[in-house]
PDBQT receptor file of N, H, CA, C and O in Angstrom, charges set to zero:
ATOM      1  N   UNK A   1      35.200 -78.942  71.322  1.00  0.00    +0.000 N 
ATOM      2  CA  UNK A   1      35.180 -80.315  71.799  1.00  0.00    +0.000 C 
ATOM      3  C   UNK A   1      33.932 -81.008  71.239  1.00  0.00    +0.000 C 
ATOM      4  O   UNK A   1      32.790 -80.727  71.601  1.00  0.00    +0.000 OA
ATOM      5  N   UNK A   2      34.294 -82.084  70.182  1.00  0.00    +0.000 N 
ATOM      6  H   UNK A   2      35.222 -82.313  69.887  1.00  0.00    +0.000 HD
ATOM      7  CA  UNK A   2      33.089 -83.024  70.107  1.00  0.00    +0.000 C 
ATOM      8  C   UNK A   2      31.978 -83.301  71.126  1.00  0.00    +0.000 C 
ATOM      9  O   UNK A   2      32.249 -83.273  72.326  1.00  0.00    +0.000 OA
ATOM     10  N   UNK A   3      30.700 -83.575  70.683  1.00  0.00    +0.000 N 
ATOM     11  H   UNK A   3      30.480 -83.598  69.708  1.00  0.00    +0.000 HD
ATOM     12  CA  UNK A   3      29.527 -84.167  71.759  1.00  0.00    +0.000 C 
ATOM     13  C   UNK A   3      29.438 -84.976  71.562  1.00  0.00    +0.000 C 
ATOM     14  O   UNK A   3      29.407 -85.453  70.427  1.00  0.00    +0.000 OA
ATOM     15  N   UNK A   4      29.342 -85.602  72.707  1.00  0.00    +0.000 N 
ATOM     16  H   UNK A   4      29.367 -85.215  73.628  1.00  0.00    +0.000 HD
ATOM     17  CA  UNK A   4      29.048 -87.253  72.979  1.00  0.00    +0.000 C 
ATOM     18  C   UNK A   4      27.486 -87.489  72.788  1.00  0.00    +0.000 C 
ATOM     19  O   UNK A   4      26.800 -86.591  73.277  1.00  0.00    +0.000 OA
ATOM     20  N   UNK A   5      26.914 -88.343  72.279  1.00  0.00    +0.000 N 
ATOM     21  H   UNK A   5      27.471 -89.073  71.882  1.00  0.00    +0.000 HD
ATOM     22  CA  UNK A   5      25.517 -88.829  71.658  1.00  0.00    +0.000 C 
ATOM     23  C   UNK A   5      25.705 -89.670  72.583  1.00  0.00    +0.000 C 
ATOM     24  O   UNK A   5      26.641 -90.355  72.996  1.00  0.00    +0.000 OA
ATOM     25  N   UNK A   6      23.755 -89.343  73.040  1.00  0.00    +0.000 N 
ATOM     26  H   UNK A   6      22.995 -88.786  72.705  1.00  0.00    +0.000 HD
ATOM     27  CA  UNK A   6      23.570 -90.922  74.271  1.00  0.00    +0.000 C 
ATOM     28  C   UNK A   6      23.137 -91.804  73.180  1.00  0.00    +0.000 C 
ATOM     29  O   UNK A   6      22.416 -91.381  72.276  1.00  0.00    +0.000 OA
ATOM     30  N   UNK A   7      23.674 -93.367  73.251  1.00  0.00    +0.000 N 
ATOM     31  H   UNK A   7      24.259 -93.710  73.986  1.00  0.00    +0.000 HD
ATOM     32  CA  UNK A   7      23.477 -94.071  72.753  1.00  0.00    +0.000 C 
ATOM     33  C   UNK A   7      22.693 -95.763  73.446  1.00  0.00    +0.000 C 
ATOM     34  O   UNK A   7      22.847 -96.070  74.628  1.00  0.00    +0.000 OA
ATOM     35  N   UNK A   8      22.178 -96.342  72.804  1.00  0.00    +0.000 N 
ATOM     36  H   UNK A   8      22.053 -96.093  71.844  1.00  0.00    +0.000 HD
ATOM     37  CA  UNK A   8      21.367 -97.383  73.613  1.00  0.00    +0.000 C 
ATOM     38  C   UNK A   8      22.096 -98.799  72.934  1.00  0.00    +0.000 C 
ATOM     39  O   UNK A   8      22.652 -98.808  71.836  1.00  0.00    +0.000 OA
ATOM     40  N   UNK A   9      21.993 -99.702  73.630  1.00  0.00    +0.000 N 
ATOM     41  H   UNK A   9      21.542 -99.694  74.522  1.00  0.00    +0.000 HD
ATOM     42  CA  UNK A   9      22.634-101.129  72.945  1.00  0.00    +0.000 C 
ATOM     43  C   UNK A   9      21.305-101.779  72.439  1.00  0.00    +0.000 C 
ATOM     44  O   UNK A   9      20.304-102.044  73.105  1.00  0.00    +0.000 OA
ATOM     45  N   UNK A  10      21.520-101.965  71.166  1.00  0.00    +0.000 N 
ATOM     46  H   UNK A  10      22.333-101.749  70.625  1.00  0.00    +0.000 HD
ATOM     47  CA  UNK A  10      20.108-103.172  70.939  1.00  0.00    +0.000 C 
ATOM     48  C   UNK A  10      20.456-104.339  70.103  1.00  0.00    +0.000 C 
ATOM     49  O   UNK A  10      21.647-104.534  69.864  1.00  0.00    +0.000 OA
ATOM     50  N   UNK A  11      19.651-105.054  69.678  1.00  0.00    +0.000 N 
ATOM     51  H   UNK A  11      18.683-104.895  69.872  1.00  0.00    +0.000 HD
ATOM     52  CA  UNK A  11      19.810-106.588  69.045  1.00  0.00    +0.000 C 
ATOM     53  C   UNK A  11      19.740-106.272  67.531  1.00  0.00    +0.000 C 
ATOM     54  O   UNK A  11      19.590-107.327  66.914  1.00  0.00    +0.000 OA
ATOM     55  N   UNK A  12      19.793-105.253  66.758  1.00  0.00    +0.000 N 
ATOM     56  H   UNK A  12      19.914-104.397  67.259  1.00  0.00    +0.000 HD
ATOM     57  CA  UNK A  12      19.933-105.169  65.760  1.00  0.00    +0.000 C 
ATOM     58  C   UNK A  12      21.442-104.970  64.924  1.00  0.00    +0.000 C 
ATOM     59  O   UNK A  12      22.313-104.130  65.146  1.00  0.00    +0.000 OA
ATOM     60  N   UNK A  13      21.414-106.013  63.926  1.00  0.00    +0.000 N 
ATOM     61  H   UNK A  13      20.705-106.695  63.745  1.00  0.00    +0.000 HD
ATOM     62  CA  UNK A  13      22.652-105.836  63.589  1.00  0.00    +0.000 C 
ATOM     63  C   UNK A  13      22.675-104.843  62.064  1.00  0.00    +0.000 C 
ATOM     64  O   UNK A  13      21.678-104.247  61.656  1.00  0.00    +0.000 OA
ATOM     65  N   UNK A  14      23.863-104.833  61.451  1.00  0.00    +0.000 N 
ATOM     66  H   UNK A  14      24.673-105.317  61.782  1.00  0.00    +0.000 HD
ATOM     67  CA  UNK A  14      24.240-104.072  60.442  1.00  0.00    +0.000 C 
ATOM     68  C   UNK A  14      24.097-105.090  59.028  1.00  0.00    +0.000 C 
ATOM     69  O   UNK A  14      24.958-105.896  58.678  1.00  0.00    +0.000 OA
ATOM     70  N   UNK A  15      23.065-104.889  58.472  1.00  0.00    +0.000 N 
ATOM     71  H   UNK A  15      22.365-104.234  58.756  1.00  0.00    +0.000 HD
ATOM     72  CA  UNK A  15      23.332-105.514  57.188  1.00  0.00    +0.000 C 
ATOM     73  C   UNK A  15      24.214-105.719  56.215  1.00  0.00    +0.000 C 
ATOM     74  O   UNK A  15      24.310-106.690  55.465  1.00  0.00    +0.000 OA
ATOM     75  N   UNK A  16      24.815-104.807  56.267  1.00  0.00    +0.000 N 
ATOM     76  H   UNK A  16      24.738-104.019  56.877  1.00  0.00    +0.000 HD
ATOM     77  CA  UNK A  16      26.310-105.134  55.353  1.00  0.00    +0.000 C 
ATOM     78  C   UNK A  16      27.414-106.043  55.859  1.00  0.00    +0.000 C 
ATOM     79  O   UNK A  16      28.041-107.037  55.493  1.00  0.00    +0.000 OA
ATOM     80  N   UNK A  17      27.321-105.031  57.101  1.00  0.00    +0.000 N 
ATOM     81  H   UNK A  17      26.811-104.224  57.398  1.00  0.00    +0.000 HD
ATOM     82  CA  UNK A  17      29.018-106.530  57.630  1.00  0.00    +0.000 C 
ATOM     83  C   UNK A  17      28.947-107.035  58.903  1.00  0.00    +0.000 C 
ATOM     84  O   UNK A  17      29.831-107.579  59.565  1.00  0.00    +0.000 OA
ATOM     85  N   UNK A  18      27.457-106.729  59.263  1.00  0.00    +0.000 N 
ATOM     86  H   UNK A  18      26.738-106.287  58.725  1.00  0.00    +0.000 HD
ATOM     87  CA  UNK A  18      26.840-108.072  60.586  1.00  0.00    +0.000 C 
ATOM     88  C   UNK A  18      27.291-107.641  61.884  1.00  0.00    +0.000 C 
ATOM     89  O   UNK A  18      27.006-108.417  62.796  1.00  0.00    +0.000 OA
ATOM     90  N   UNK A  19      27.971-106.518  62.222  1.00  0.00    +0.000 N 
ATOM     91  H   UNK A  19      28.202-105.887  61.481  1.00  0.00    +0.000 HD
ATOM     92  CA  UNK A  19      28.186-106.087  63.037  1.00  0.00    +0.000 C 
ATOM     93  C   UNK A  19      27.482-105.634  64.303  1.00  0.00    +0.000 C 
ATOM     94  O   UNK A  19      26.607-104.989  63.725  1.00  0.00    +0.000 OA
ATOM     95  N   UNK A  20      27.175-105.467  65.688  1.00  0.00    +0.000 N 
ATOM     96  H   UNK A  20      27.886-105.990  66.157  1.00  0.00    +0.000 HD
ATOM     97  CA  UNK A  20      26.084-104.780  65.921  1.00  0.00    +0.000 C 
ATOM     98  C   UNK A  20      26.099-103.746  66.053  1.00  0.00    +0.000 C 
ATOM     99  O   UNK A  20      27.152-103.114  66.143  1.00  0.00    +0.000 OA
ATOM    100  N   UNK A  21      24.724-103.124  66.119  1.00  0.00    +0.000 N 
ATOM    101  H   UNK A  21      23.869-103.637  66.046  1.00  0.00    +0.000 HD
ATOM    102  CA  UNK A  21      24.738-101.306  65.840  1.00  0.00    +0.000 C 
ATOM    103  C   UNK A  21      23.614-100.905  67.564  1.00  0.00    +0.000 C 
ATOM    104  O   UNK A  21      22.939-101.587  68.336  1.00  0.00    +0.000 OA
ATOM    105  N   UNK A  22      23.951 -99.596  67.456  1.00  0.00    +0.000 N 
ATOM    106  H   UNK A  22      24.500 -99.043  66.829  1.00  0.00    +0.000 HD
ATOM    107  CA  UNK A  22      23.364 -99.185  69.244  1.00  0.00    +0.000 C 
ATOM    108  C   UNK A  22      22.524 -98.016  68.096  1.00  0.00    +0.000 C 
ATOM    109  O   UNK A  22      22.505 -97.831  66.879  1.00  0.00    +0.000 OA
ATOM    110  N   UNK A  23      21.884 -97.405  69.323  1.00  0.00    +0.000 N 
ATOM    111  H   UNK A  23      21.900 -97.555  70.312  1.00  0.00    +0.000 HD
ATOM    112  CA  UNK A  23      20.589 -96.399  69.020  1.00  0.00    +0.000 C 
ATOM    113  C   UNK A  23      21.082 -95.034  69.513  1.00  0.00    +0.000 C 
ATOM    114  O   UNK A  23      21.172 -94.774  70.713  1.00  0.00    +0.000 OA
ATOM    115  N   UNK A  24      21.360 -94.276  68.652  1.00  0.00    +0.000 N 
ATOM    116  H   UNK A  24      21.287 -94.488  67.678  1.00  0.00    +0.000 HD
ATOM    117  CA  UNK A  24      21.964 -92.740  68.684  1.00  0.00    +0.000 C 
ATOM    118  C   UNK A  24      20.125 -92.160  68.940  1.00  0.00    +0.000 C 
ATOM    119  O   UNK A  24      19.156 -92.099  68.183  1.00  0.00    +0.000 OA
ATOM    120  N   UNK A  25      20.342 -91.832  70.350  1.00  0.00    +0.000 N 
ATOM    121  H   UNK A  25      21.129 -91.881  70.964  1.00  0.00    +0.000 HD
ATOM    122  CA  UNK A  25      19.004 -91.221  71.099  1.00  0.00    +0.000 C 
ATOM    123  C   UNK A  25      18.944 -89.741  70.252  1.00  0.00    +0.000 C 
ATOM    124  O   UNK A  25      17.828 -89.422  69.842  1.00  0.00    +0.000 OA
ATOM    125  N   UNK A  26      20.067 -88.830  69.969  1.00  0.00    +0.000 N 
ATOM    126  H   UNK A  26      20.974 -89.088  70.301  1.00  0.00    +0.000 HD
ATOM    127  CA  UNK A  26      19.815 -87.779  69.387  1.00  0.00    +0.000 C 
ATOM    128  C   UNK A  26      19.498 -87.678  68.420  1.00  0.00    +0.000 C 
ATOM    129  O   UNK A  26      18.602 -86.899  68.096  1.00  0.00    +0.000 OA
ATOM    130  N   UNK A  27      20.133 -88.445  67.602  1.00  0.00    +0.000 N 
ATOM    131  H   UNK A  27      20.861 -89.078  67.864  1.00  0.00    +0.000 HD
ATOM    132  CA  UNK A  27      19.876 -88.044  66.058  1.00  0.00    +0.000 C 
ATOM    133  C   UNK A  27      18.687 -89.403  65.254  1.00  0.00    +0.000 C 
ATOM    134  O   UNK A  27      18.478 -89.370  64.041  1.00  0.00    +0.000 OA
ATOM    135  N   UNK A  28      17.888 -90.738  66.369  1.00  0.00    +0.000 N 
ATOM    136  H   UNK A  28      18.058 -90.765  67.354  1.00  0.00    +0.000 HD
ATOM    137  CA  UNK A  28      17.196 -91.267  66.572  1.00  0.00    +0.000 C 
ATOM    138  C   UNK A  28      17.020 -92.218  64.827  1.00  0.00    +0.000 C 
ATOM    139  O   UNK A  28      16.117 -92.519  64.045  1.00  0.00    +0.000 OA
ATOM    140  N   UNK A  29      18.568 -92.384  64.950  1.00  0.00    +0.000 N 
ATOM    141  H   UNK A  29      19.301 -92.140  65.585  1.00  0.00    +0.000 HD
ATOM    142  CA  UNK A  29      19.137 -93.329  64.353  1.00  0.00    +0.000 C 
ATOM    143  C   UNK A  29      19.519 -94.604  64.614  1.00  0.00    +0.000 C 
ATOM    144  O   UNK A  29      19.388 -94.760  65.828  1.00  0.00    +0.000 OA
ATOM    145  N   UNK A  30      19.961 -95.689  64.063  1.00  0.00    +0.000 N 
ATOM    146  H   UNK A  30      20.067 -95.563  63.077  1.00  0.00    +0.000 HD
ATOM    147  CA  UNK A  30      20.825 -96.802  64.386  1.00  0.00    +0.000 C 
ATOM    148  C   UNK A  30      22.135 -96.800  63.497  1.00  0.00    +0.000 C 
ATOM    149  O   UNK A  30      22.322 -96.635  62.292  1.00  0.00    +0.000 OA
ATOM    150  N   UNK A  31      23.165 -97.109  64.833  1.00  0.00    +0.000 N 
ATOM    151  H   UNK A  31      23.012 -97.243  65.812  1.00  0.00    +0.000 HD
ATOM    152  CA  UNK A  31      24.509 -96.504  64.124  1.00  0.00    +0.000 C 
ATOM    153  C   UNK A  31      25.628 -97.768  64.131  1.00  0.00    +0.000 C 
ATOM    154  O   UNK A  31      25.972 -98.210  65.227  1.00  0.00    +0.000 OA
ATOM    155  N   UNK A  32      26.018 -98.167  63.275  1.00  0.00    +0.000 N 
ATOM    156  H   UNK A  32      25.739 -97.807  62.384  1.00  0.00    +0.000 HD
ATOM    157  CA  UNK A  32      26.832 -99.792  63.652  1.00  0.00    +0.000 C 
ATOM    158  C   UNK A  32      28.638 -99.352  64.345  1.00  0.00    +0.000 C 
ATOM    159  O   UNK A  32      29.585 -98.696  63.909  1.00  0.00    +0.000 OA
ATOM    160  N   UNK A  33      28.416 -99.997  65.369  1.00  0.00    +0.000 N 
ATOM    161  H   UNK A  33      27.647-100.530  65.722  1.00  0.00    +0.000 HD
ATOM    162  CA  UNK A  33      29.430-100.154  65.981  1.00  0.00    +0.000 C 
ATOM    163  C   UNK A  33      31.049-101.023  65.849  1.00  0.00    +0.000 C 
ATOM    164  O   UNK A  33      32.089-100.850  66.484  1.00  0.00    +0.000 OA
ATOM    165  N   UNK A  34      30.816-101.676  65.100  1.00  0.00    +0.000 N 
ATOM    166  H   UNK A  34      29.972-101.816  64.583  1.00  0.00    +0.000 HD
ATOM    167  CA  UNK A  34      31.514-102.376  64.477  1.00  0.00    +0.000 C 
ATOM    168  C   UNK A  34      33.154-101.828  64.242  1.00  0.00    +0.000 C 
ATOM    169  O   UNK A  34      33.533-101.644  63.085  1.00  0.00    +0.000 OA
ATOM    170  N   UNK A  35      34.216-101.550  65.545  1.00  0.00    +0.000 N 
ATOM    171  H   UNK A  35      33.908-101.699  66.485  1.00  0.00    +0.000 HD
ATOM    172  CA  UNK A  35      35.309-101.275  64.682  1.00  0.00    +0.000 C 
ATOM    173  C   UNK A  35      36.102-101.514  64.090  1.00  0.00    +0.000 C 
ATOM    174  O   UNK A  35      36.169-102.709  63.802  1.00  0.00    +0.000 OA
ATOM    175  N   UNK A  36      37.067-100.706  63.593  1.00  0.00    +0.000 N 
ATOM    176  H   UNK A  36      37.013 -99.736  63.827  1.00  0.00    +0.000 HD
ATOM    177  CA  UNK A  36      37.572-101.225  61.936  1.00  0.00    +0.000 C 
ATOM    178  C   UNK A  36      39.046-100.920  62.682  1.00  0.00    +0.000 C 
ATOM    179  O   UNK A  36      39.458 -99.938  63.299  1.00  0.00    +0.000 OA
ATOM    180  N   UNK A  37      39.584-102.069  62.379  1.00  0.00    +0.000 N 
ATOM    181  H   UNK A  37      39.250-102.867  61.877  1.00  0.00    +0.000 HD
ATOM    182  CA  UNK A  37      40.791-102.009  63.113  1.00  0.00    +0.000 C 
ATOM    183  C   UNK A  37      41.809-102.424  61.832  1.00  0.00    +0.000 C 
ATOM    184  O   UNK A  37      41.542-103.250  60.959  1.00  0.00    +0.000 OA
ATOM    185  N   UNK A  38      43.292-101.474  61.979  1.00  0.00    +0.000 N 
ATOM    186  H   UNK A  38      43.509-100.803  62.688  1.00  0.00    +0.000 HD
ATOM    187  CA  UNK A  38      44.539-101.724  60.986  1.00  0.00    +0.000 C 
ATOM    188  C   UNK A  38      44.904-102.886  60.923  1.00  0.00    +0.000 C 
ATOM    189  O   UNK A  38      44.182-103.840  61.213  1.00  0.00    +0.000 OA
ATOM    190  N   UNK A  39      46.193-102.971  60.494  1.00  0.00    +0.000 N 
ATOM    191  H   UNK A  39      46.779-102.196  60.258  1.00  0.00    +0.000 HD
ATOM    192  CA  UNK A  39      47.073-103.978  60.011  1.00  0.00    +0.000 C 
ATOM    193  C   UNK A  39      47.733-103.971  61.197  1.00  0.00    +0.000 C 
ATOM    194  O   UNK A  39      48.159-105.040  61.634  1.00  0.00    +0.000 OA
ATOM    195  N   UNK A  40      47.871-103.121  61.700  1.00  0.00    +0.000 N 
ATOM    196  H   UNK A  40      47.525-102.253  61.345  1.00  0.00    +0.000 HD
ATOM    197  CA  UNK A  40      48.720-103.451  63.326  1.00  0.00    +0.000 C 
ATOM    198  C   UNK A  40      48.160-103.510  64.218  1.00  0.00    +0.000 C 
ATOM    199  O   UNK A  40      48.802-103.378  65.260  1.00  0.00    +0.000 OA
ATOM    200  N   UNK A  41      46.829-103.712  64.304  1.00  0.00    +0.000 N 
ATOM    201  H   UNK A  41      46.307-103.819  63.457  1.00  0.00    +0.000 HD
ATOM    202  CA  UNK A  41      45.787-104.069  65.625  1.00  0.00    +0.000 C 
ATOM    203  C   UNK A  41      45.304-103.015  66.108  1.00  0.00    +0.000 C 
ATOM    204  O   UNK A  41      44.446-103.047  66.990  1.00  0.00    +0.000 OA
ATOM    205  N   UNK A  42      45.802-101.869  65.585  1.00  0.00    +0.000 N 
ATOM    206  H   UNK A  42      46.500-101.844  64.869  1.00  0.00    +0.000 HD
ATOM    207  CA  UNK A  42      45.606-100.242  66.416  1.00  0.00    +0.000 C 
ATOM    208  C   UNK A  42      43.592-100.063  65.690  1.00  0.00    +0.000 C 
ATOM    209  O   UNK A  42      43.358-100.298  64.505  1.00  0.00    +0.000 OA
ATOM    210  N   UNK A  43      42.488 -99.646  66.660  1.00  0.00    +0.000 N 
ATOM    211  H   UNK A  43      42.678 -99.456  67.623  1.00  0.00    +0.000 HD
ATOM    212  CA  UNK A  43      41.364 -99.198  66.188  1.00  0.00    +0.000 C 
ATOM    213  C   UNK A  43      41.585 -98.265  65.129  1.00  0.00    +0.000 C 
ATOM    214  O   UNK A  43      42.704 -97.753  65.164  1.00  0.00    +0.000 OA
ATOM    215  N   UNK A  44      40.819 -97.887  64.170  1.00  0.00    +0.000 N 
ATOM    216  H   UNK A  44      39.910 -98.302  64.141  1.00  0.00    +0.000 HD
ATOM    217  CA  UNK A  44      41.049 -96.493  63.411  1.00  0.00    +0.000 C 
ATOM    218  C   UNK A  44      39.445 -95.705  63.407  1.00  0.00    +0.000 C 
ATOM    219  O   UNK A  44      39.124 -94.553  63.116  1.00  0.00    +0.000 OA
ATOM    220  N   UNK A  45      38.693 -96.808  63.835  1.00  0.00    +0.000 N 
ATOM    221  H   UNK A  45      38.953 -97.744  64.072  1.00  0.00    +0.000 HD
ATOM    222  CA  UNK A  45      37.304 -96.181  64.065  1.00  0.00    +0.000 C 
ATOM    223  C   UNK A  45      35.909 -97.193  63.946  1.00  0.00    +0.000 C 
ATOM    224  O   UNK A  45      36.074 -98.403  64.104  1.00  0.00    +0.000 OA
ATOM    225  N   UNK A  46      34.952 -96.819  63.748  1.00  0.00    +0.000 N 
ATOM    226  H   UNK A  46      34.818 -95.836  63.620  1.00  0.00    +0.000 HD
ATOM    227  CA  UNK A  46      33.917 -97.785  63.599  1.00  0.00    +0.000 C 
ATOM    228  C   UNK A  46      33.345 -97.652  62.197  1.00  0.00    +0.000 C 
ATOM    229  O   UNK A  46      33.561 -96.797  61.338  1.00  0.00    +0.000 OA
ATOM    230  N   UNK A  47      32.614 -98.647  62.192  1.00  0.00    +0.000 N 
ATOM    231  H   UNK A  47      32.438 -99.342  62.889  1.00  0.00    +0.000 HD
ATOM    232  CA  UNK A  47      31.984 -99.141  60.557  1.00  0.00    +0.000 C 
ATOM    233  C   UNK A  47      30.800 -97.576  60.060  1.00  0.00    +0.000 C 
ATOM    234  O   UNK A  47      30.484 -97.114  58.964  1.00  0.00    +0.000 OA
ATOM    235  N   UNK A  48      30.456 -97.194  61.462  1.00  0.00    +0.000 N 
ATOM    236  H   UNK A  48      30.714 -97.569  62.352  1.00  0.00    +0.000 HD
ATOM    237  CA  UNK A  48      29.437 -96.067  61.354  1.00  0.00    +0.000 C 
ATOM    238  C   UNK A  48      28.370 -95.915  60.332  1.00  0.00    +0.000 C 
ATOM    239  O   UNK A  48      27.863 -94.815  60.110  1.00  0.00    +0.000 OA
ATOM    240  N   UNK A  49      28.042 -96.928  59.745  1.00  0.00    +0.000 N 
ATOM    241  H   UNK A  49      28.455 -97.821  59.926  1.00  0.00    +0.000 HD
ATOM    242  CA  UNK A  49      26.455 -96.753  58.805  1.00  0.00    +0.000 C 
ATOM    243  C   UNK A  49      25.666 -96.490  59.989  1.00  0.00    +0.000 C 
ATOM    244  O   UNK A  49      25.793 -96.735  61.189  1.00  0.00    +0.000 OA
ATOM    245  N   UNK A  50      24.759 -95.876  59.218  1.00  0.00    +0.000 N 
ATOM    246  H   UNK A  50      24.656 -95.677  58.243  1.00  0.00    +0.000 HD
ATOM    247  CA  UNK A  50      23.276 -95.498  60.050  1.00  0.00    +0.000 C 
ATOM    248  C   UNK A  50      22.278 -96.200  59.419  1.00  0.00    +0.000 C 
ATOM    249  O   UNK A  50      22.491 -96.330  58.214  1.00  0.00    +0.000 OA
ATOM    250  N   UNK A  51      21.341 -96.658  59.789  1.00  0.00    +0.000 N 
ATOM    251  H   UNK A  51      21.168 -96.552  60.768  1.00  0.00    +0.000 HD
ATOM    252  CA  UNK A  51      19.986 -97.217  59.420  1.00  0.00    +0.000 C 
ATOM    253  C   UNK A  51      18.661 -96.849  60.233  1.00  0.00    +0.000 C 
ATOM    254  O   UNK A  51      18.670 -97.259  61.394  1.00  0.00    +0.000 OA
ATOM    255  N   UNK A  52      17.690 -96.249  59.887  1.00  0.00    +0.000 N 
ATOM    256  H   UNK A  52      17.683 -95.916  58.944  1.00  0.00    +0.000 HD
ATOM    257  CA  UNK A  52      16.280 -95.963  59.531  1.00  0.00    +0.000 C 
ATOM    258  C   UNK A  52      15.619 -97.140  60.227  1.00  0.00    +0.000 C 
ATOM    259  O   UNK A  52      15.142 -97.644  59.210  1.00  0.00    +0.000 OA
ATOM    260  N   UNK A  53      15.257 -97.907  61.151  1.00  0.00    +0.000 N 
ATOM    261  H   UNK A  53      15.644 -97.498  61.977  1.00  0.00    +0.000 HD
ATOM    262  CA  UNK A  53      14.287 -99.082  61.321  1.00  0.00    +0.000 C 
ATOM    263  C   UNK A  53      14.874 -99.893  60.143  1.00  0.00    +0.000 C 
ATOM    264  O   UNK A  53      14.379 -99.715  59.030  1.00  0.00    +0.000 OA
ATOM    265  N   UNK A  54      15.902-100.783  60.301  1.00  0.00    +0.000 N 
ATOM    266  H   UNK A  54      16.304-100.928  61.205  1.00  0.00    +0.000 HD
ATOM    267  CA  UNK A  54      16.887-101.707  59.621  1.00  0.00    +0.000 C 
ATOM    268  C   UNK A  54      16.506-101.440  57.633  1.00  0.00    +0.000 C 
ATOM    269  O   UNK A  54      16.152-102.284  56.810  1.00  0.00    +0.000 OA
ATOM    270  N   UNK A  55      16.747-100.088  57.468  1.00  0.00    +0.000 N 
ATOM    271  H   UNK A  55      17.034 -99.403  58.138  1.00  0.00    +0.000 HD
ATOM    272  CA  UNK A  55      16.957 -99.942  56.174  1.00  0.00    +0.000 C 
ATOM    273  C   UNK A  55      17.612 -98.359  56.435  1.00  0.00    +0.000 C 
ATOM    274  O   UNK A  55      17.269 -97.415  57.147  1.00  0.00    +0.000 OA
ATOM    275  N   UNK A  56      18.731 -98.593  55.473  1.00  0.00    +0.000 N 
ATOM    276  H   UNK A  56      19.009 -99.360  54.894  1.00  0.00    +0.000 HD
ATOM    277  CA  UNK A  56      20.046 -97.889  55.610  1.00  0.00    +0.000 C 
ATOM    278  C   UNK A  56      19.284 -96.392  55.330  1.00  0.00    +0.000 C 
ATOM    279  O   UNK A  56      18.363 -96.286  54.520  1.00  0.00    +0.000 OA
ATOM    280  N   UNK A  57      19.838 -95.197  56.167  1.00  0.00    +0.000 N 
ATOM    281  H   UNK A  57      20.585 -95.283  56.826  1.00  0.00    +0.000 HD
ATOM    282  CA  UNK A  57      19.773 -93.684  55.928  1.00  0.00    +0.000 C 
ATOM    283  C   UNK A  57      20.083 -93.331  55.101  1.00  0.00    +0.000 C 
ATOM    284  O   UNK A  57      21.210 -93.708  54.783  1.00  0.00    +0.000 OA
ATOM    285  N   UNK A  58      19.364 -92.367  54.136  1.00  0.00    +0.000 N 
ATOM    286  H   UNK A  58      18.448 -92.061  54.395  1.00  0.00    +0.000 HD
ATOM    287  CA  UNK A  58      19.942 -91.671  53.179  1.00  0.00    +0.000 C 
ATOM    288  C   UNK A  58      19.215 -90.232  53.218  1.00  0.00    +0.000 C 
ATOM    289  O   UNK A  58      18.068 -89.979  53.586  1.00  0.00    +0.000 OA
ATOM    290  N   UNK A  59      20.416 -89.182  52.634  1.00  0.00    +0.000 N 
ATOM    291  H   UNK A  59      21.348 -89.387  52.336  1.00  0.00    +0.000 HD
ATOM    292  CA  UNK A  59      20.050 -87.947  53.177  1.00  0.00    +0.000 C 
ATOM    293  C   UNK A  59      19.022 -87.456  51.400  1.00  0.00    +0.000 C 
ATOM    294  O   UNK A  59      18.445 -86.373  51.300  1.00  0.00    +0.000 OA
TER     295      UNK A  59
């Protein structure tokens, strides 16, 4: 079973597609929330970039 990450709401948005993003307490990231929904209205998931203090993660 997947783990759920505590996450925090904040005022920072996603630079790419403006979305807003919350604060993944575990992995002490910012993760954009933004979901990405089909052609038939059904969710399929979220935009999920991560960003570093509003400059994007890279491994």
């Amino acid at each position: 079973m997947p783990r759920k990450h505590k996450t925090l709401p904040t005022g920072f948005k996603c630079p790419e597609c403006d979305g807003k993003c919350v604060y993944n307490v575990d992995l002490g990231l910012f993760v954009c929330a933004r979901p990405l929904i089909t052609a038939d209205g059904q969710i399929k998931g979220s935009c999920g970039k991560f960003y570093l203090d509003k400059t994007k993660y890279k491994q």
